[in-house]
C-alpha positions in Angstrom: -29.1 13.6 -20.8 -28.3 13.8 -16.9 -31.1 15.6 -16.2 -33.1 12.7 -17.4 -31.7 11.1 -15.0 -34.2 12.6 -12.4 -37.9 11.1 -11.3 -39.8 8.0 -13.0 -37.9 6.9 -15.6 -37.3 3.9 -17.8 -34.8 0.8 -16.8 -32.3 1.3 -19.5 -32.4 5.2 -18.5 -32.0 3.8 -15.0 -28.8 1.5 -16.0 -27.1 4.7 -17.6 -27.8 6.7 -14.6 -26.5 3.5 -12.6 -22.9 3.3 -14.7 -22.6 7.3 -14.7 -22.3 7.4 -11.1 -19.9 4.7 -11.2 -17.9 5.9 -13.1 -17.9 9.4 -11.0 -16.9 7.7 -8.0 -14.4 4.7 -9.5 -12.9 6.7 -12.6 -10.3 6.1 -14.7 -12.1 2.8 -14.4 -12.2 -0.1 -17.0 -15.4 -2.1 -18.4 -14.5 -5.2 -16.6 -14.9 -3.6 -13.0 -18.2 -2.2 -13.9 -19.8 -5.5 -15.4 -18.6 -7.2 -11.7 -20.1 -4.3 -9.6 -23.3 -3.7 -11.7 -24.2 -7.5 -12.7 -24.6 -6.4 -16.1 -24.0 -8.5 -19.4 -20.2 -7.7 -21.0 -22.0 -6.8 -24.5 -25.0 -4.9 -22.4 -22.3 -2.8 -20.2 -20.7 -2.0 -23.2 -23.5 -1.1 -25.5 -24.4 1.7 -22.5 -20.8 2.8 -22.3 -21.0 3.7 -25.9 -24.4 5.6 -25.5 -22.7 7.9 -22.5 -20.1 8.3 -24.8 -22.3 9.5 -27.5 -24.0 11.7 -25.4 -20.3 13.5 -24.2 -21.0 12.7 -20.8 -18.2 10.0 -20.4 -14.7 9.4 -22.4 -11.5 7.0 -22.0 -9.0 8.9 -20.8 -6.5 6.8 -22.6 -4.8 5.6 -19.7 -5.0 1.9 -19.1 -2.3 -0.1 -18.6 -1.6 -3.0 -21.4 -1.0 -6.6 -20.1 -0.4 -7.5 -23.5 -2.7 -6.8 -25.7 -4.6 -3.9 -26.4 -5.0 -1.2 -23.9 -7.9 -1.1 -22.3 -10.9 1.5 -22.2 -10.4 3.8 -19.3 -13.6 5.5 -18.5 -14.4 8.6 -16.5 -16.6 11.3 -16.6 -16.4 14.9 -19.0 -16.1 17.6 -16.6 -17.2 20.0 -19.3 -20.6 18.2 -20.4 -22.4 20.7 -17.5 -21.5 22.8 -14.8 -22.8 23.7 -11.4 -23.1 27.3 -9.6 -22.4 26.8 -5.7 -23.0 29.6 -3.6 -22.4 30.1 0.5 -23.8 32.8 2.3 -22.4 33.8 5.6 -23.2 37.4 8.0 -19.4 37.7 6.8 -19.6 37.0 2.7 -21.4 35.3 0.3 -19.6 33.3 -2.2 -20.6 32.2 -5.8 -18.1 29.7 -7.4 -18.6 28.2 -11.1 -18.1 24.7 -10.8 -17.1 21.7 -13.6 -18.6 18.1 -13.0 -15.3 17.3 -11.5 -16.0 20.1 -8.8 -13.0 22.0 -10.0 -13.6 25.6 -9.2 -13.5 27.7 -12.9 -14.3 31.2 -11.2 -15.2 33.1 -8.2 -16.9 36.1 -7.4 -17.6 37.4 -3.5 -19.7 40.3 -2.1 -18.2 41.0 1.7 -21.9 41.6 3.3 -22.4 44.8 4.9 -26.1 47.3 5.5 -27.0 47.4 2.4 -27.1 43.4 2.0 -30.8 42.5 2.4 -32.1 39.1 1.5 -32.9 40.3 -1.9 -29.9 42.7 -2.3 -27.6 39.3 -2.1 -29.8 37.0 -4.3 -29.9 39.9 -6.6 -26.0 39.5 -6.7 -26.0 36.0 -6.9 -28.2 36.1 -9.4 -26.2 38.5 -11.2 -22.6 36.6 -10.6 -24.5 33.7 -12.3 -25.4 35.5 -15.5 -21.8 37.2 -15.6 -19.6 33.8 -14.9 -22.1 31.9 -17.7 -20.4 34.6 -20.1 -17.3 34.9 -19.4 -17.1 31.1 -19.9 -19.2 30.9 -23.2 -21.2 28.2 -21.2 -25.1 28.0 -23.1 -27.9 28.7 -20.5 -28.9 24.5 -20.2 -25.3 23.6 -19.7 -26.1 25.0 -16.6 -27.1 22.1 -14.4 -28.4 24.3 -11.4 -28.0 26.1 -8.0 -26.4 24.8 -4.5 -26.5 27.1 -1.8 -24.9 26.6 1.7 -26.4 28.8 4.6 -25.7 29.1 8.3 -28.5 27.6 10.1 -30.9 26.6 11.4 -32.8 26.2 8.2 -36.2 25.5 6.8 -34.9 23.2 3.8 -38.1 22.7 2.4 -39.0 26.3 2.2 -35.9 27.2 1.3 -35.8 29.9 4.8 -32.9 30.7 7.0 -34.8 30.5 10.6 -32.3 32.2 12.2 -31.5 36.1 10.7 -30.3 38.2 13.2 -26.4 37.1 12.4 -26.9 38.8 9.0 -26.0 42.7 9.1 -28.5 43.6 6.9 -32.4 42.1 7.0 -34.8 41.1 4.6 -34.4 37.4 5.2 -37.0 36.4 7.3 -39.3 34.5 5.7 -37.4 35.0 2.3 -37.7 32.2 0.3 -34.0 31.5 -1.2 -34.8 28.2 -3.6 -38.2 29.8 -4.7 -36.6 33.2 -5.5 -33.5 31.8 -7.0 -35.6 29.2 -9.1 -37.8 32.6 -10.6 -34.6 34.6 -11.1 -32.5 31.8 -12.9 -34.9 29.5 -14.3 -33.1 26.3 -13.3 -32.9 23.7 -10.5 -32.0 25.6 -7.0 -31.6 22.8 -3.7 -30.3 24.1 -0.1 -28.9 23.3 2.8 -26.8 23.7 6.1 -23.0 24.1 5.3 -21.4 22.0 7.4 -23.5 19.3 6.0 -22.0 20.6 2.1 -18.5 20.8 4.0 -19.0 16.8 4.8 -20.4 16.5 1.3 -17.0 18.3 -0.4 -14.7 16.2 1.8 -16.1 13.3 0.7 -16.7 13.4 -2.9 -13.5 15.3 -3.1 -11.0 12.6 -0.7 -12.9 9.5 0.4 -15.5 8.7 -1.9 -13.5 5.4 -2.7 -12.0 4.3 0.3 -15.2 4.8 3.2 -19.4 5.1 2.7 -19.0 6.3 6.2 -17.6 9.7 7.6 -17.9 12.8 9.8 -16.5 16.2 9.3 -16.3 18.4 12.5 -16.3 22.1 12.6 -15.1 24.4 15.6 -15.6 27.8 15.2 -17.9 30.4 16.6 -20.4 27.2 17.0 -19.5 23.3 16.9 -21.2 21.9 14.1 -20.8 18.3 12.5 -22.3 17.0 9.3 -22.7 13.2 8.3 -22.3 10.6 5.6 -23.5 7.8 6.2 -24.1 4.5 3.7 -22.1 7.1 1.1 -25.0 9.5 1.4 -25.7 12.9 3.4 -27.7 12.9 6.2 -30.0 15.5 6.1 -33.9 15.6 7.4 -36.2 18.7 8.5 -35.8 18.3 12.4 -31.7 18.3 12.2 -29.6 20.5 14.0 -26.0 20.8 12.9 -25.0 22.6 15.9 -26.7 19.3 18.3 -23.1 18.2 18.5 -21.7 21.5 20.7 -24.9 20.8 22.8 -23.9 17.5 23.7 -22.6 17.4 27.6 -18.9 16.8 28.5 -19.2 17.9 32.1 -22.1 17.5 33.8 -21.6 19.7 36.3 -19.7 21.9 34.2 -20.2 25.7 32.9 -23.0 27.0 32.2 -23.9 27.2 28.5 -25.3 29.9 25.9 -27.9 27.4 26.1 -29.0 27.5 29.4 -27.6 23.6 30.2 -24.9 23.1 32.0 -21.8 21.1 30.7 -22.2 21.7 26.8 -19.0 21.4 24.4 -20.1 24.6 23.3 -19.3 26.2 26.6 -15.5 24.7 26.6 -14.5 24.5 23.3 -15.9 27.1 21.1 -13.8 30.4 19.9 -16.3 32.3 22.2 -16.0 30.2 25.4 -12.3 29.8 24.7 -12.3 34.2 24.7 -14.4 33.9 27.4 -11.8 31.5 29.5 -8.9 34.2 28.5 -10.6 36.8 29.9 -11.6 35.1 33.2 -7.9 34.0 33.4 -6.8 37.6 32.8 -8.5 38.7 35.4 -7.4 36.8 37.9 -4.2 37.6 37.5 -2.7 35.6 34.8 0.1 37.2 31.9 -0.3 37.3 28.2 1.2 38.8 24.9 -3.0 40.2 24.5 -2.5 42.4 27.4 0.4 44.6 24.8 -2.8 45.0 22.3 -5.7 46.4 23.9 -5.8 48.3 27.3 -9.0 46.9 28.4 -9.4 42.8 28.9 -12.5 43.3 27.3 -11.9 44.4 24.1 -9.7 41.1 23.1 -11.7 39.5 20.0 -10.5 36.4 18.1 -8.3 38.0 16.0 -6.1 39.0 18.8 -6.4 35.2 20.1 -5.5 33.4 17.0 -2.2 35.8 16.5 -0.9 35.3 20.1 -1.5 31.6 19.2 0.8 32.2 16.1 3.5 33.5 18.8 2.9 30.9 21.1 1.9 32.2 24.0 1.5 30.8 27.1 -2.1 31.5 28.3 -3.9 30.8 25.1 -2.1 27.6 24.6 -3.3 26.4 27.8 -7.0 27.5 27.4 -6.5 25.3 24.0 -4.8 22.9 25.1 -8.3 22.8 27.8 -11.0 23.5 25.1 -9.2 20.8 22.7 -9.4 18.0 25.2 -12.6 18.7 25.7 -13.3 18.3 21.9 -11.9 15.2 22.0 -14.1 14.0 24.7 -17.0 15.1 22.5 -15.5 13.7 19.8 -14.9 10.4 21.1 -18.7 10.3 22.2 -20.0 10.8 18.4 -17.5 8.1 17.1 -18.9 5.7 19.1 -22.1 6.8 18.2 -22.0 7.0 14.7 -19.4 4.6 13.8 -17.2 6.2 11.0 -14.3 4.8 9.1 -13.0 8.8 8.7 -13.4 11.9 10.9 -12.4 15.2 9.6 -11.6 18.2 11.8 -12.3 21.7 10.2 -12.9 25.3 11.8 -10.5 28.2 12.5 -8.6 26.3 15.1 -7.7 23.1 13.2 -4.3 25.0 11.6 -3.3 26.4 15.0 -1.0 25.0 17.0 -1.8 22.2 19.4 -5.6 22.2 19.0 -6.1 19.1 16.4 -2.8 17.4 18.0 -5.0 17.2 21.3 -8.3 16.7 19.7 -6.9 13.4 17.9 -4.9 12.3 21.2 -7.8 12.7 23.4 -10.3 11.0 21.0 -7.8 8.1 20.3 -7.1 7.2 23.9 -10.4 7.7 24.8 -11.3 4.4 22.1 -8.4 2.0 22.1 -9.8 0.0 24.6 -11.8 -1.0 21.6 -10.9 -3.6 19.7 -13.1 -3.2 16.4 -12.3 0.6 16.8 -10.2 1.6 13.2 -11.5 5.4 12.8 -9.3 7.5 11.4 -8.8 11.6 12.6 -7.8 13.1 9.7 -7.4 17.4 9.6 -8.8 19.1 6.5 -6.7 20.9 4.0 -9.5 22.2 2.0 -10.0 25.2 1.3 -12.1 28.2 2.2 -14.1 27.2 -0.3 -15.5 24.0 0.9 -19.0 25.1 1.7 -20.0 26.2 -1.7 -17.9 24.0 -3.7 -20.2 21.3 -1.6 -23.1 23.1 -2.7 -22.0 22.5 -6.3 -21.8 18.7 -5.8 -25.0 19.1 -4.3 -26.4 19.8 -7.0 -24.4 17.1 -9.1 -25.9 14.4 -6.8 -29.3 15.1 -6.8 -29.2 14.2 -10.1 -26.4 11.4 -10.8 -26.9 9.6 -7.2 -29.7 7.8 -5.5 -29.9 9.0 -2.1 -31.4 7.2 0.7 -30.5 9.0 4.2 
């Protein structure tokens, strides 16, 4: 029945698409809640409850708590009634993960990407990884809801292209069509799109889908990305940019960026401007544990910077402690911007030590001259998974929520 859910239909088909997502987001939830949030009759809220029911999309869980009488329904969703492929493709791996309706991740399969993976050489394996996983969990072919796929961009999401190839080893992506090709290989429902918008997405659904409608998750790695929910919905349109926010200026008479502008984040606080700052601080004479692993200043990569920030060493903990305040100062620019109730901090850095602990510092002083100012700087704990378990619920939304970005 969910995918009835999508396009023109009918007002009662509406009203069960209406108490489904509620009961995603509120569940174990009880009748009475839904009647005061949906404005629907008792006897009418129940008779729908009982057709979701019928159609193994919803159960009570059989946890409601008596005040006296008889225990009440408990309704949530049946993470069995479909399931979800999300997929993330990186220059470093592409990940295909089997997903329930509860986004709980049933399997995984990964292909480290290498020469031989062209365009088509990975969508042939996706493709394949889909067939295989379906098997192996004795799931029918139209259990299968459809395809997420989380890509580095920038991206053409309604062409389903990755404008930007030359980070993959391999080519045969430009002007590969991933949604068309995956739609012909898999005959089912394929959507796309950046992934740290579907990192946002996973936070949200996963950890704060019923405390905040508004949040921002923040990504530091190679680039500095951010993705957006706003009004409980992800911001996403054909002119956006999720690396805009490492392009925003912190100093504006400050280093020169990949760019070409002068005083981007990106040019203080990602890994490769924080290798960069290193190296320049080598040079001139400063000491580090990185000088015992290679002989040439040069040849220090990230690996090398994110162990001698394991050991605590001197130099790279100042050139964090640098890039992360920084951060914050960008940070603290987009919360004032955007508003949130939550900001999330993801990326390679965020388990490190002192990079989030100055982030959050920075950001916080930099707002508590405001007195309507309650955002809250959270880290992320997620796994490496995020991206394509996002994709997954993706997919779960186009069809259970109505989304208005």
């Amino acid at each position: 029945m969910i995918k009835e859910f999508v396009g023109l239909t009918s007002p009662k088909i509406k009203s069960l698409k209406n108490l489904y997502s509620l009961v995603r987001k509120l569940g174990p939830v009880r009748i009475n809640t839904l009647t005061e949030m949906t404005g629907y009759k008792h006897v009418t809220c129940a008779r729908l409850l009982e057709e979701l029911v019928h159609e193994g999309l919803i159960y009570d869980s059989g946890i409601g708590e008596s005040s006296g009488g008889r225990k009440p329904l408990m309704y949530v969703i049946k993470p069995d009634a479909y399931f979800l492929i999300g997929v993330e493709i990186t220059g470093l791996y592409t990940t295909v993960l089997l997903l329930n309706l509860n986004l709980d991740i049933l399997r995984t399969e990964k292909l480290k990407m290498d020469s031989q993976c062209t365009g088509e050489y990975t969508l042939n394996f996706v493709s394949r990884c889909i067939e295989e996983l379906i098997v192996k969990e004795n799931i029918p072919k139209e259990k299968l809801l459809g395809i997420g796929v989380g890509v580095i961009d920038p991206i053409d999401q309604e062409q389903g292209i990755i404008l930007n190839s030359e980070l993959f080893p391999a080519g045969g992506w430009e002007g590969l069509n991933i949604i068309k090709y995956l739609e012909e290989k898999n005959k089912t429902y394929v959507c796309l799109n950046n992934g740290t918008n579907l990192a946002a997405l996973a936070e949200y659904r996963n950890n704060y889908w019923k405390e905040t409608d508004n949040l921002v998750f923040v990504s530091n790695d190679m680039g500095i990305r951010c993705g957006t929910i706003l009004h409980g919905n992800l911001v996403s349109n054909k002119n956006e940019m999720a690396e805009a926010f490492g392009h925003t200026i912190v100093d504006l008479h400050g280093r020169r960026c990949s760019c070409g502008a002068y005083g981007c984040l990106h040019a203080y606080s990602s890994l490769p401007a924080i290798r960069n700052e290193i190296i320049r601080r080598l040079k001139r004479g400063s000491v580090s544990c990185l000088q015992e692993k290679v002989k040439d200043v040069e040849e220090i990569n990230f690996h090398h910077i994110l162990q001698a920030l394991e050991k605590e060493d001197t130099l790279c903990l100042e050139v964090i402690k640098d890039a992360a305040f920084y951060f914050g100062v960008g940070l603290s620019n987009l919360i004032l911007l955007l508003r949130p109730d939550v900001v999330i901090c993801g990326g390679t850095l965020v388990p490190k030590p002192l990079f989030y602990e100055v982030v959050s510092e920075t950001a916080n002083k930099r707002l508590m001259h405001l007195s309507n100012n309650h955002v809250s700087i959270n880290k992320s704990n997620t796994a490496y998974n995020i991206v394509a378990q996002g994709a997954g619920c993706m997919v779960l939304d186009y069809f259970t929520e109505d989304m208005h970005s």
